[in-house]
N, C-alpha and C positions, 0 to 999 in steps of 0.2 A: 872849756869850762870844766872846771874838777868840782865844783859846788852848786849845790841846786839853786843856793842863796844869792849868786852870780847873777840868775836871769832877774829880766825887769818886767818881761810878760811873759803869760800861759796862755796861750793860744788851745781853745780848747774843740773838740769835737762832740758833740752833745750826747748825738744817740746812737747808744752802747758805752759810753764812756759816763753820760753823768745819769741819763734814761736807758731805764732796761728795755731799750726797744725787742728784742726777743721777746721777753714775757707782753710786751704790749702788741706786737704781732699777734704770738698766739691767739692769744684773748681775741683780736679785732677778728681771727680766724672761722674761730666759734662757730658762727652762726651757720655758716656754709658749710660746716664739716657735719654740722647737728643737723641740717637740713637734708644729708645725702646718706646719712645713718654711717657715717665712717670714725671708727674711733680704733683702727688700724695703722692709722702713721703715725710714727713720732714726732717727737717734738723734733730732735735731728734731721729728720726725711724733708719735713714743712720747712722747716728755716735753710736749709741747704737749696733747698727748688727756689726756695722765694727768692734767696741772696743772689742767684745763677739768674732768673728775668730779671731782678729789680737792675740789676748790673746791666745788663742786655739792654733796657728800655732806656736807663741813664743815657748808652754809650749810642743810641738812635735817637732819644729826643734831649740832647740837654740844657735844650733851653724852656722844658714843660715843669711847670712848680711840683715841688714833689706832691702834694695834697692829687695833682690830676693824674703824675706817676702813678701811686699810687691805686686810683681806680683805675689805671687801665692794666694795672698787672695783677688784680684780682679777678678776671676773666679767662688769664692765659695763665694763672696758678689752675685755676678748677679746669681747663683742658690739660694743663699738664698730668693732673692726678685721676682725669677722667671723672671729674664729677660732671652734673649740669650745670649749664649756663649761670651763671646769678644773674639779680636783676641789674637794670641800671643805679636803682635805688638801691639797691644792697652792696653794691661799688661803691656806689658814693659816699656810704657810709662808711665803707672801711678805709677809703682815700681820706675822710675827714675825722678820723680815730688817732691821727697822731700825736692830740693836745690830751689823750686821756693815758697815753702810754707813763706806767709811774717812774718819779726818777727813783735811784738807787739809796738804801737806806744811809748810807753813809753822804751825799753830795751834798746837800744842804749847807749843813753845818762845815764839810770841807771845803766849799768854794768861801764861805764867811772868813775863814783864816787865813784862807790862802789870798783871800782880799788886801789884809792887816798889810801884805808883802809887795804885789804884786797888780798888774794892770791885767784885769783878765779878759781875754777874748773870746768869741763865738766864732768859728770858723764849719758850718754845720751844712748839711746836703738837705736842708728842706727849705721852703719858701717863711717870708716873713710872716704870715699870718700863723700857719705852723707854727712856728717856734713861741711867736706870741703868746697862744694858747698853752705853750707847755711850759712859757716863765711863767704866768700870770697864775697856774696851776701846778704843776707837780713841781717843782722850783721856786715855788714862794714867794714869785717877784722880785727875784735877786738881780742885784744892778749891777747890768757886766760894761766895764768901761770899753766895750766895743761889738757888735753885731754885725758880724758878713754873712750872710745864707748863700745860698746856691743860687736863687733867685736874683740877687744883687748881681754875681760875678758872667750867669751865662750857662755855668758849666757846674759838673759835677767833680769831687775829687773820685777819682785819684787823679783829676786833670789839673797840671801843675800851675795852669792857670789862674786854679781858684789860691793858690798859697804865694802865686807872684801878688793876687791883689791885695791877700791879706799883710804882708810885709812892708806895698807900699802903704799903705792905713797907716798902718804903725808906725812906720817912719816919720810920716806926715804928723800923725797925731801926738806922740810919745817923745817922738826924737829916738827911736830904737832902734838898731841897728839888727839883723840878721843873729849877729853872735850872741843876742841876749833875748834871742826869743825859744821858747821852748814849747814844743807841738805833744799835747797831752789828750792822749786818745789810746782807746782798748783795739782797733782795727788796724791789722797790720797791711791791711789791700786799702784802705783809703785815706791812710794817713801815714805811718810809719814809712813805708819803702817811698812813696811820693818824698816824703820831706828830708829824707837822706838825701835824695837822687839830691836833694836843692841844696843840701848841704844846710838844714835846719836840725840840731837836736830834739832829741822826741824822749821821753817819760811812759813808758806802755805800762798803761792800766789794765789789767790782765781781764780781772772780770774773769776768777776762774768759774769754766763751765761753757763758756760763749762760742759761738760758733761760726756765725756770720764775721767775715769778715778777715778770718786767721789765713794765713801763708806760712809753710813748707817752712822759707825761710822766715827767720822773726832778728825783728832788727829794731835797735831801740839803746838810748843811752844809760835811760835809767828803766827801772822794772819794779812794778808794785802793783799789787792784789787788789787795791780798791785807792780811790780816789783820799779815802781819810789816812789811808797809811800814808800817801806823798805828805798831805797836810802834816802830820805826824815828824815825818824825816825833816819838812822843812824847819818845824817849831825843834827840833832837835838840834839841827846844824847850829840857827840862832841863836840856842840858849847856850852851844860850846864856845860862839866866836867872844 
């Protein structure tokens, strides 16, 4: 594929890619840091510790919805930073803080264009209720012609399991083939190097600033800043053919 205008689906990855899950971290953070009087780690130190269990606990339970992931590695975040205990009740809250995480100023109106083109897909590491909560709210109720979560497939990525299911979907449902799908995500540990290894093209949404998620090596077909630049380059291509 030399054109972006080639593929027939975006396959997309949600959070960090269309939600600032970073900032919705933090924030869900808050409470525990405010409660233990520590406003000595950064934003980098929190997001680095979190990305290192949330990975860990993926790669021990992956068949737990991320909503219960989630609370269970807000226990073993505040031992790792040496706070105390939180409650059960204040895990749970932060396990179910995912439908408030905002999306990204620009995705809104980029997934509506990238509609006009294209079959877009949810390929995302959280449970369906999750996600529900974050279309129905920060994402506007936008109608994605397809939804796979984590909780569908078993598994987390970068398990290439969850991208063999995704492709038979497509297949099934599209008539698409492999060569006209395109894997659109800012994470190059749980989406980018997985979908090479499979021999899918990837689009890396850089999200500059982002932390979770990046590798050493960075691999990707196409490379853009925010999800409206793609939309942007698409409506470009279109208007030269």
């Amino acid at each position: 594929m030399s054109s972006l205008t080639e593929f027939r689906v975006l396959c997309f990855d949600v959070y960090g890619t269309l939600i600032d899950w970073e900032t919705g971290v933090i924030s869900a953070l808050q409470p525990l840091l405010e409660a233990n009087n520590r406003t000595d780690l950064s934003r980098g130190q929190l997001l680095e510790i979190f990305h290192d269990i949330e990975k860990s606990q993926q790669q021990k339970t992956p068949d737990m919805t991320y909503t219960e992931l989630l609370t269970t590695v807000h226990p073993q975040l505040a031992a790792r930073l040496a706070l105390e205990t939180p409650s059960v009740e204040d895990s749970r809250v932060f396990g179910q803080s995912i439908g408030r995480w905002p999306a990204f100023p620009d995705t809104v109106n980029a997934l509506h264009e990238l509609s006009k083109r294209y079959h877009l897909v949810v390929l995302s590491n959280v449970d369906r209720e999750s996600f529900a909560a974050t279309n129905a709210g920060p994402l506007q109720g936008f109608n994605f012609s397809m939804i796979i979560t984590a909780q569908d497939v078993g598994s987390y990525k970068p398990n290439p399991r969850n991208f063999e299911v995704m492709l038979e979907k497509v297949q099934s449902k599209f008539g698409v083939g492999k060569s006209q799908v395109l894997q659109v995500a800012q994470s190059q540990f749980h989406d980018h190097h997985p979908a090479h290894t499979m021999g899918i093209k990837s689009c890396w949404i850089v999200r500059p600033g982002a932390i979770m998620g990046n590798k050493e090596e960075e691999i990707y077909d196409w490379k853009f800043d925010t999800l409206g630049d793609l939309a942007w380059e698409v409506d470009k291509e279109l208007k030269a053919q």
